[in-house]
C-alpha positions in Angstrom: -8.4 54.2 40.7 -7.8 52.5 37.6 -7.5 55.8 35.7 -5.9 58.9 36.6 -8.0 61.2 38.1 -8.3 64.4 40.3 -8.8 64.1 44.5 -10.1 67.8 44.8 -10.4 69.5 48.8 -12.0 72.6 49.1 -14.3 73.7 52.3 -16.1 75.8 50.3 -18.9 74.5 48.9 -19.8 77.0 46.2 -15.7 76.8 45.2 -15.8 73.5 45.2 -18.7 72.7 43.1 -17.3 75.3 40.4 -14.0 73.8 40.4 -15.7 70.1 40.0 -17.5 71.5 37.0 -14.4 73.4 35.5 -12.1 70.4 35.7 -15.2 67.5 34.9 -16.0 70.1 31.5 -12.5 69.7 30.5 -12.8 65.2 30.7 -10.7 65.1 34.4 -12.7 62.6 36.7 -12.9 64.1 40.0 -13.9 63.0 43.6 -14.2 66.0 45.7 -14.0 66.1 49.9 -14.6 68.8 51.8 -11.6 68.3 54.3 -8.4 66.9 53.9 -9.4 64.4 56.8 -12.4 62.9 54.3 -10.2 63.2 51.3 -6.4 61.3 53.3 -7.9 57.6 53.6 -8.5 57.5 50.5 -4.9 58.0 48.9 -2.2 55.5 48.8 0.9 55.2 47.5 0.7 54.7 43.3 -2.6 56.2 43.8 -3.5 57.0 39.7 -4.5 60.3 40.7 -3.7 64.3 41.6 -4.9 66.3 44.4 -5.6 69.7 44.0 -6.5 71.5 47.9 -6.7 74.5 49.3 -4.1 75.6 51.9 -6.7 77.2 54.6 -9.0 74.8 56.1 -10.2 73.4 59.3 -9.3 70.7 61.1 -6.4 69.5 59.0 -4.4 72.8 57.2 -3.2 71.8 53.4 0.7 72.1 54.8 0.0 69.5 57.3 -2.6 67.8 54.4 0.7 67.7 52.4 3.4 66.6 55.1 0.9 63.4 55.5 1.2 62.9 51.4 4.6 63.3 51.3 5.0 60.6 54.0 2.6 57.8 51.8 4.4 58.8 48.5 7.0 61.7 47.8 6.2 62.1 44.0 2.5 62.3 44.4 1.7 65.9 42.6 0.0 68.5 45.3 -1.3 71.4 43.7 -2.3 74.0 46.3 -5.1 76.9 46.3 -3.5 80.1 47.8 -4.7 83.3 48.7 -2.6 86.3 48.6 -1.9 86.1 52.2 -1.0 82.4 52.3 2.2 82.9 49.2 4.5 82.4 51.6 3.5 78.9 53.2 2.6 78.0 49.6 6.3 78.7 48.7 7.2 76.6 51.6 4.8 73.9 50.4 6.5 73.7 47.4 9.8 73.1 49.3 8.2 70.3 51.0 7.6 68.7 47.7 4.2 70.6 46.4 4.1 70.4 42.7 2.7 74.0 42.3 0.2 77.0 43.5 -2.7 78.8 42.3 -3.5 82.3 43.4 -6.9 83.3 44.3 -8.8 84.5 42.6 -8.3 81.1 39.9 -7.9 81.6 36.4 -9.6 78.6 34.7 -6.9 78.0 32.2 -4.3 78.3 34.3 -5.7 75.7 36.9 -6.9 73.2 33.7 -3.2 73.4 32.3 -1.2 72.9 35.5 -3.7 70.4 36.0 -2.7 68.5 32.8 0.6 69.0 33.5 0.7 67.4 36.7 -1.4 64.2 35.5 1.3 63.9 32.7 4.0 63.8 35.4 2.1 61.7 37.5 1.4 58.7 34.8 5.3 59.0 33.7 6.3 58.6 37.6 3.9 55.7 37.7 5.6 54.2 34.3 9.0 54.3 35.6 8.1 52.9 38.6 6.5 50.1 37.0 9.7 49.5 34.7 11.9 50.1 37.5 10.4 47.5 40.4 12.8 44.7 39.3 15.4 46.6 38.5 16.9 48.8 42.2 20.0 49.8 40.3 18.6 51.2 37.3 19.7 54.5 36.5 17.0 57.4 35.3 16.1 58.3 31.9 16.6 61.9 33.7 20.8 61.0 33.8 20.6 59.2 30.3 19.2 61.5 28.3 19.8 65.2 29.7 17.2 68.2 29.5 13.8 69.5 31.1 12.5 71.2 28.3 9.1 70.2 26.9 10.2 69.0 23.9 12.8 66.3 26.0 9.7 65.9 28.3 8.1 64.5 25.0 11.1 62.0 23.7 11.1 60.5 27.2 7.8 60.3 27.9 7.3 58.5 23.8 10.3 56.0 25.0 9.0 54.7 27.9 5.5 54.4 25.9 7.7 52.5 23.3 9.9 50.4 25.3 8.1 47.7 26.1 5.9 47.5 23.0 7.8 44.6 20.9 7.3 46.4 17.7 10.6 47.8 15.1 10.7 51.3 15.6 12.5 54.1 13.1 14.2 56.9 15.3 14.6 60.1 13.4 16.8 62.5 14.4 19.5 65.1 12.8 22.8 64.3 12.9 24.6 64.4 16.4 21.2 64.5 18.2 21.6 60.8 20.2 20.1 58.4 18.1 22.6 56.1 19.4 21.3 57.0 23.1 18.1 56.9 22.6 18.2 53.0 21.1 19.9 52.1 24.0 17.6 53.8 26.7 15.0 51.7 24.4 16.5 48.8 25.2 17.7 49.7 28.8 13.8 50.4 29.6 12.6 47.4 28.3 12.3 44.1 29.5 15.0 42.9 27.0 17.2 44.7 28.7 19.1 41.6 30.3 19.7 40.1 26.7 22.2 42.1 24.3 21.9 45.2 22.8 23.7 45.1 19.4 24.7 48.6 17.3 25.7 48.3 13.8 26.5 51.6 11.4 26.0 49.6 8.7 27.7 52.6 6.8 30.9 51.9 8.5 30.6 48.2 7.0 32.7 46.9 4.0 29.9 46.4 1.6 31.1 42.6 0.5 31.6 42.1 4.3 27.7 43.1 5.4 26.2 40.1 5.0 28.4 37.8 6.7 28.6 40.7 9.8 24.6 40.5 9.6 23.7 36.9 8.9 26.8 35.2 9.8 27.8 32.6 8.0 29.6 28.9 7.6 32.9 27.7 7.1 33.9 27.5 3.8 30.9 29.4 2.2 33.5 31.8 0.7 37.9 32.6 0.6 38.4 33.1 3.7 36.2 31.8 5.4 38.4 29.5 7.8 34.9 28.8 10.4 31.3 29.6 11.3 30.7 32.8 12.5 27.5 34.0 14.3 26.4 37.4 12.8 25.2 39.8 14.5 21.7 39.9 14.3 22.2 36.4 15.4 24.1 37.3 18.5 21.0 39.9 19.1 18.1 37.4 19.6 16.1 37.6 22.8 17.6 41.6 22.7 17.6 44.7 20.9 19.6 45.3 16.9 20.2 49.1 16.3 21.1 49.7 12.9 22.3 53.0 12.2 22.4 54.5 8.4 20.6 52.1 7.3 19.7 53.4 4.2 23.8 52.8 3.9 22.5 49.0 3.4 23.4 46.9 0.0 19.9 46.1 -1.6 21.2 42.0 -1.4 21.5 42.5 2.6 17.6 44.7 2.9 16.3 42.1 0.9 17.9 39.6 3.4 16.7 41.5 6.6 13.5 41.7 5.5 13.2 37.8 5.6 14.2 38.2 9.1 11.6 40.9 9.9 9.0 39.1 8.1 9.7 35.0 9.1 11.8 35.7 12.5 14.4 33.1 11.2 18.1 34.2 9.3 20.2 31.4 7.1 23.8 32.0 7.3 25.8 32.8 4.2 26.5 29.6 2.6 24.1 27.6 4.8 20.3 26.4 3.9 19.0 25.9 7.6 17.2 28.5 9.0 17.9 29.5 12.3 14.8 30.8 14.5 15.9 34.6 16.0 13.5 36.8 18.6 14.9 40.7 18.3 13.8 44.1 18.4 15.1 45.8 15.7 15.8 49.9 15.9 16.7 51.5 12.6 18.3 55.1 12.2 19.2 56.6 8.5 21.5 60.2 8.0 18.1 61.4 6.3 14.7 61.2 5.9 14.1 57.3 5.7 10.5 57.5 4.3 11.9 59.9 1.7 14.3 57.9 0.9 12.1 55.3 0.4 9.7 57.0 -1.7 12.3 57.8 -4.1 13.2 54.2 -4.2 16.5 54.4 -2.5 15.5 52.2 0.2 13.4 49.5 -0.5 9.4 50.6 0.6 8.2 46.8 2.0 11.3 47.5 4.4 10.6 50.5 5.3 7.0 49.8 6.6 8.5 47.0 8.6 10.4 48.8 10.8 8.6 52.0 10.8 5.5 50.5 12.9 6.5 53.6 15.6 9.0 56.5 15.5 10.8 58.7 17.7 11.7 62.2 16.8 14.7 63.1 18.6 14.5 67.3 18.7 17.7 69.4 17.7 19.4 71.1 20.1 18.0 74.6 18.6 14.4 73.9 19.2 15.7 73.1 23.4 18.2 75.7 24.0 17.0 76.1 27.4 18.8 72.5 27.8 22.0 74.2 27.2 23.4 75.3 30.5 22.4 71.8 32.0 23.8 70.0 28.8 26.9 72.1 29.4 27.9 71.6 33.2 27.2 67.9 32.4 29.6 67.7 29.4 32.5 70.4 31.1 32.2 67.9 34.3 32.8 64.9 32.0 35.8 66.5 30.3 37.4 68.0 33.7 37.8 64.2 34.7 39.0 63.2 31.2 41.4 65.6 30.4 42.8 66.1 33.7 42.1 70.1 34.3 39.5 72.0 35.1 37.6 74.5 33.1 38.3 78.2 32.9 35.6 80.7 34.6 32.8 81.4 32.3 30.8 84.7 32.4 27.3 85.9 30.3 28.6 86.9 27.8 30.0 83.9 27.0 26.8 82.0 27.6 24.8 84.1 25.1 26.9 83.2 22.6 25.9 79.5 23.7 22.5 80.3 23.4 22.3 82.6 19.8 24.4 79.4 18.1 22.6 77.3 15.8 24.0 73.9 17.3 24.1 72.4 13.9 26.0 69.4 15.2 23.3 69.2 17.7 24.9 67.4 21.7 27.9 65.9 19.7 29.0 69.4 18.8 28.4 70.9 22.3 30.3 67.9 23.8 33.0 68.5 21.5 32.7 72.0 22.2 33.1 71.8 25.9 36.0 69.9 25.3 37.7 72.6 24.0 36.5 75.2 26.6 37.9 72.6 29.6 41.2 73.3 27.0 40.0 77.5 27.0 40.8 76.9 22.8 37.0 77.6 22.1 36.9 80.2 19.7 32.7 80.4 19.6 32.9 82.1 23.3 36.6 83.3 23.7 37.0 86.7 23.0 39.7 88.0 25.7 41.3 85.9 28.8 38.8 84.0 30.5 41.4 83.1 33.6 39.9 87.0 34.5 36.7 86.1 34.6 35.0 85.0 37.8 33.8 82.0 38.8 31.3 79.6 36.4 28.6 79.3 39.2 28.3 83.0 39.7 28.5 83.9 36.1 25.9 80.9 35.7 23.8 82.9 38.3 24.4 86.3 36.9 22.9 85.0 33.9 19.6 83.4 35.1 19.5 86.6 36.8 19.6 88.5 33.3 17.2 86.0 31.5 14.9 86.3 34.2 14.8 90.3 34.8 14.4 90.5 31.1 11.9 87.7 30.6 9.8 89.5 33.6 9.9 92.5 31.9 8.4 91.3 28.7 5.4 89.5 30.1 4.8 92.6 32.7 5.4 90.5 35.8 2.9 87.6 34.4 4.3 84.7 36.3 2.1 81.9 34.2 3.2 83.8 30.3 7.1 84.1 31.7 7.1 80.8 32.5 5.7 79.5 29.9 8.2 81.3 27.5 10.7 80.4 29.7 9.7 76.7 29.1 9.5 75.6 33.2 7.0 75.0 35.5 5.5 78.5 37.7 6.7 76.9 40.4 10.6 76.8 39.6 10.1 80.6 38.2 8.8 81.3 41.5 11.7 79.4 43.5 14.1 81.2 41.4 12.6 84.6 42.1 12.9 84.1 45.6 16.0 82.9 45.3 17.0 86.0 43.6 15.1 88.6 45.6 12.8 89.7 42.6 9.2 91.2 43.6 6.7 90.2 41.0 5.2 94.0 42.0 8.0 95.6 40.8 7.0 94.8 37.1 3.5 95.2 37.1 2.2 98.1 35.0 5.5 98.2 33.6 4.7 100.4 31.0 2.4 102.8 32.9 5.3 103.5 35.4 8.0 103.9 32.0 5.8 106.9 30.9 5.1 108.8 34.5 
């Protein structure tokens, strides 16, 4: 299948000829069986597709239909059709690696979203394996850049899209948010990624010192200058230049870059022969750079140079769901770096994580889990936290809270709590069970308030 596409099997044939039509009327190509036996043959591994099935059905049963996927390749998405009876072994589908469930009798939207969802996931699996086939000890975007919200679910997916296009890129981002990271996941995902990656803060650069850091330049071209240096955007060719605060950049030096950007060859200060250089250059400002530009504080022909793609790297306020997994990340990292471990945290203290503003974005929650490792934080600190109990059950009690009241908000509407909740049904579901809650128990929530 050269596109991604939907293997549908249903032995129904009026269900399965309305579910063709629902999912074809919405642009999915589908290929429907009716068994799992038809449909099995078909499938390989980095099959471009998703496979939506019903759980009852002769012959071959869509647990054993799934044990059979999950053998030809792990991270194919399953999405199962349940009846009310068959919750249970769709639960323990989804422990066997199902992506999710839909409850008879099927909601349209519900099936066309999940739907969408699952192709997304399948076509980034099918990316990274294609940037990861040379490369067995290449570590996960999921352990470079933290967080399972939708809007990090968007950065990463844009990355990989971006890494291997050889274009100059712009990454915008508030201060603190990992523009730093991101350049070097860029560059990490790429097929540069043997050659150097080279990171300038051109703010941080003595501004009658820039141009020789940049260009380089040859002995004797000015006091001091004892013997030919190769700058850095020199050093860079064949890899990837990340120049944060660029807008920090003398007008002499953008002038100079955009010679590079333009030509693909540099002269040294004090030389005249070109030198030929092959780079990917990343650019990061403080601000807005295409304001900046329109108000003539950075030169305009430079701008368009490098901004032939962006990537907008979300503040921590718009993914506060990323918090607690941000959090245990960072306290771990500062356990092993300051030598003790971190005092017991309990919900109250993780609310006041969550209503923060994070103006310093990550930087500031790193920073601030340093000091809670220390128990000098005065955002959560109100008494003696050596009292409280431990950090995994207070992490629990709180999912517990967040849940209950989320539950109670959408009425026991799985698909709207999840959705406000920002995860997939079936994690809400996982964590339910995990928990003990009964979805019954908020049903008609109001009804029962006023009896």
């Amino acid at each position: 299948m050269s596109q991604a596409s939907v293997v549908l099997v249903e032995d129904d044939t009026a269900l399965r000829e309305s579910l063709t039509e629902i999912l074809e009327l919405q642009d999915f190509s589908v290929t429907a069986f009716s068994s799992a036996d038809q449909a099995l043959p078909t499938l390989q591994y980095n099959s471009h597709c998703v496979v939506i099935s019903d759980i009852r059905m002769p012959n071959m049963d869509g647990m054993t239909f799934l044990k059979h996927l999950q053998q030809l390749d792990a991270e194919l998405p399953v999405i199962l059709i349940s009846g009310h009876a068959d919750i249970e072994t769709a639960l323990a589908c989804i422990k066997l690696g199902a992506f999710d469930f839909v409850e008879k009798p099927l909601r349209p939207e519900h099936l066309l979203g999940l739907t969408t969802k699952a192709m997304q996931h399948r076509l980034l699996t099918l990316e990274n394996r294609r940037l990861r086939q040379n490369t067995p000890q290449h570590v996960s975007l999921d352990e470079v850049l933290i967080g399972q919200s939708d809007a990090m679910q968007k950065l990463k997916q844009r990355l990989i899209t971006l890494a291997n296009a050889d274009v100059n890129i712009v990454i915008n981002g508030e201060t603190g948010t990992g523009k730093e990271k991101v350049a070097r996941a860029l560059h990490n995902e790429s097929v540069r990624k043997e050659k150097p990656f080279v990171a300038i803060n051109c703010g941080a650069m003595p501004e009658n010192l820039i141009e020789s850091e940049l260009f380089g330049h040859e002995a004797g071209s000015f006091t001091g200058a004892s013997k030919k240096r190769i700058g850095k955007i020199e050093h860079a060719s064949g890899g990837t230049l990340f120049l944060d605060e660029i807008e920090s950049m003398p007008l002499s030096a953008q002038i100079r870059l955009l010679r590079v950007l333009q030509e693909g060859e540099l002269e040294r200060v004090g030389s005249n022969q070109t030198v030929r250089v092959d780079l990917k250059v990343l650019a990061a400002a403080k601000g807005d750079l295409f304001a900046l530009s329109q108000r003539e504080a950075f030169r305009q022909d430079l701008y368009y140079r490098l901004n032939v793609a962006s990537i907008d790297i979300p503040p921590l306020r718009e993914r506060k769901t990323d918090i607690p997994l941000l959090l245990s990340h960072f306290i771990h990292e500062a356990e092993q770096r300051l030598g003790q471990k971190a005092p017991h945290l309990t919900s109250v203290h993780f609310q006041h994580l969550m209503i923060h503003d994070w103006p310093g974005n990550v930087r500031e929650l790193m920073n601030e889990s340093d000091r809670i490792v220390l128990g000098i934080s005065d955002l959560i600190f109100t008494g003696n936290p050596a009292s409280c109990q431990s950090l995994s059950h207070q992490l629990a009690q709180f999912e517990l809270s967040v849940l209950h009241h989320m539950l109670l908000l959408c009425k026991g509407h799985i698909g709207e709590a999840a959705e406000h909740l920002d995860i997939p049904r079936k994690t809400l579901y996982l964590r339910m069970k995990k928990y003990g809650i009964k979805k019954d128990n908020y049903l008609n929530n109001d009804e029962e308030s006023a009896e």
